[in-house]
C-alpha positions, 0 to 999 in steps of 0.5 A: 550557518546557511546562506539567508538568501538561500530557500529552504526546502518546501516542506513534506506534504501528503500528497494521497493516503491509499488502502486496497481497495474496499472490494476486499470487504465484500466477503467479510460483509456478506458473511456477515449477514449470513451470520446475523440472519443464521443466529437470528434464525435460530437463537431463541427457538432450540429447546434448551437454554445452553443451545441457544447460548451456544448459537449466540456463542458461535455466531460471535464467534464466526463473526469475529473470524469472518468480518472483525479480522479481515476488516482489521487486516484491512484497516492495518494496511495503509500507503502514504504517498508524500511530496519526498517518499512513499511509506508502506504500513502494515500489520496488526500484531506486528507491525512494519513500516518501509520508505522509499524517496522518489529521489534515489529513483525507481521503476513503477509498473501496474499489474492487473488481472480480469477483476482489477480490470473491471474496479479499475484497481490493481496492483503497483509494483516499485522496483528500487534494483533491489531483490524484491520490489515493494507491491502496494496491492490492490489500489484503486485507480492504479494508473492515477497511482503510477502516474502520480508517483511519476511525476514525483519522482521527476519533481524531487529530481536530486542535482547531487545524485544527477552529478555524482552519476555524471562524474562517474559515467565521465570517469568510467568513459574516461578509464575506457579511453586510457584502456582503449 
């Protein structure tokens, strides 16, 4: 049993769900239009009927390869940043899922080149200390993104890692004295 007059936890909320940043969908969408105005242009005026299939066939075609799977591979990848951790998802065939908890602490750096500059996106690196660091990629308003994860980090500060990483900086201290 608990002790009644101890508080529970305050629950996980959502703090910002995050995509890349649309910026992404600019080609796909005038790609597009271009395909639109091409089978417009066309469909309907060749002599015979199995070309202006044809054009109708390739413009689907170009359609679904130009603007359907970007968007999809768009939609398919979302950032949710809660109270206690981050979850990254993506994929559209397979999917993936990675969560990391702002209590087991990690470093948050934000990468931009010329272009991110300018949409005030970027990239937000999460280094944990392992091999790879977790890249949320082209976020918008990164430095708001950084920021927040900050803050979180510090207000799920853990008091049982804290002191486990107390009692052993005090024991390796102590086991170079005895060396010492």
């Amino acid at each position: 049993m608990s002790d009644p007059g101890a508080s529970a936890p305050p629950p996980e909320s959502v703090v910002a769900r995050l995509r890349p940043h649309a910026r992404a969908l600019f080609f796909p969408t005038v790609a597009l239009l271009a395909d639109i105005g091409a089978v417009s242009y066309f469909a309907g005026s060749l002599p015979e009927q199995w070309m202006n299939l044809l054009v109708l066939a390739a413009g689907a075609l170009l359609a679904l390869l130009l603007f359907a799977v970007p968007v999809l591979r768009w939609l398919s990848q979302n950032n949710t940043i809660t109270t206690r951790r981050v979850v990254v998802r993506s994929g559209i065939l397979v999917r993936s899922r990675q969560e990391l908890l702002h209590s087991r602490g990690y470093d948050v750096t934000v990468r931009q080149t010329g272009l991110q500059l300018l949409f005030r996106s970027g990239d937000v690196l999460i280094n944990t200390g392992l091999e790879h660091p977790v890249v949320l990629r082209d976020l918008p308003d990164a430095q708001l993104v950084q920021s927040a994860l900050h803050d979180l980090m510090e207000a799920s500060f853990n008091p049982i890692a804290a002191r486990r990483q107390h009692d052993r900086r005090h024991s390796d201290a102590t086991d170079e004295q005895d060396f010492g």
